[in-house]
N, C-alpha and C positions, 0 to 999 in steps of 0.2 A: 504494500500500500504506500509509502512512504517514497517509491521509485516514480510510481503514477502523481503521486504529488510534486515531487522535485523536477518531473514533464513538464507539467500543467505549469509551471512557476518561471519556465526557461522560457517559455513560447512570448510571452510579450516584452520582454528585453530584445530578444532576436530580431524580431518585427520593428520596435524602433532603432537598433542595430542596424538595419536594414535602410529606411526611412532615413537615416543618417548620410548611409553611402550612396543611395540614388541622388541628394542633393547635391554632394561633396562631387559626383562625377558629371551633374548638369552644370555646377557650377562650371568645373574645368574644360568641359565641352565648349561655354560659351566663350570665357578667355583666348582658348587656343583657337575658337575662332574669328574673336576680335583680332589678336595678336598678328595673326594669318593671312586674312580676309582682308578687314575692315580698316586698319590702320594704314597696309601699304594702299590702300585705291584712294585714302583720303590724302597721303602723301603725293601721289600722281596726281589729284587731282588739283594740288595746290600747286604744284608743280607747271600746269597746264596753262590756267589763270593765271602765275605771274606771267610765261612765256607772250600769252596772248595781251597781254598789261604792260609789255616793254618792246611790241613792235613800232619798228620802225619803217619810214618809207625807204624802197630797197630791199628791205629784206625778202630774202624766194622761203615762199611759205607753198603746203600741200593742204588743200579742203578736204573734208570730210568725203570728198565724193571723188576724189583722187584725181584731183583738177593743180595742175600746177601752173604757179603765177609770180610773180614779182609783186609788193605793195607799192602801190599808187599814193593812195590819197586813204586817213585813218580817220574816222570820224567815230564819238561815243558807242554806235551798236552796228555800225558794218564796217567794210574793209574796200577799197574799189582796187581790185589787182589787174596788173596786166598779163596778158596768159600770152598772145601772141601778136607780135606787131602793133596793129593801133589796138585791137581786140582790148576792152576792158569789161570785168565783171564784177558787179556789185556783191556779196557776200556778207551775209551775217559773222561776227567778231566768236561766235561760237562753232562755226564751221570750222576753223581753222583748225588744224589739229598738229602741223607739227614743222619745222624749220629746217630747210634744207641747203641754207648760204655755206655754210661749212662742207658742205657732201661736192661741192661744184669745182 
């Protein structure tokens, strides 16, 4: 009798035993994927926004839509790039996506 009782007496220590390490391994889960995930895309993305915050006219930039150009003329929310000859196109300052004067 006394073995049935020292059963009956383990079974809810175990259970929050348990309840313990479920949190202790959601916790970790979420970290390693802040750590992983989320930190380096917020690094890029700050990254991106100074790039696009310090162009200059001249600089041969690449659009989102894999349109390559020279800057023209920079104004608050677009960009007027030159792609070929007279050709100019107007461009939102968010298209831009990445700087290619150094690659030339």
């Amino acid at each position: 009798m006394s073995i049935l009782y020292f059963a009956l007496q383990a079974q809810p220590n175990a259970a929050a035993g348990s309840q313990w390490s479920f949190w202790i391994m959601m916790i970790l889960i979420f970290v390693v994927m802040y750590v992983f995930m989320i930190l380096p895309q917020r690094k890029q993305q700050k990254a991106l926004e100074k790039f696009r915050s310090e162009l200059k006219k001249g600089d041969k930039v690449v659009t989102a839509g894999g349109i390559y150009g020279t800057v023209d003329e920079i104004s608050e929310r677009t960009i007027l790039i030159k792609v070929d000859g007279d050709t100019k196109l107007r461009v939102d300052k968010q298209s831009i996506q990445k700087d290619f004067t150094a690659q030339q």
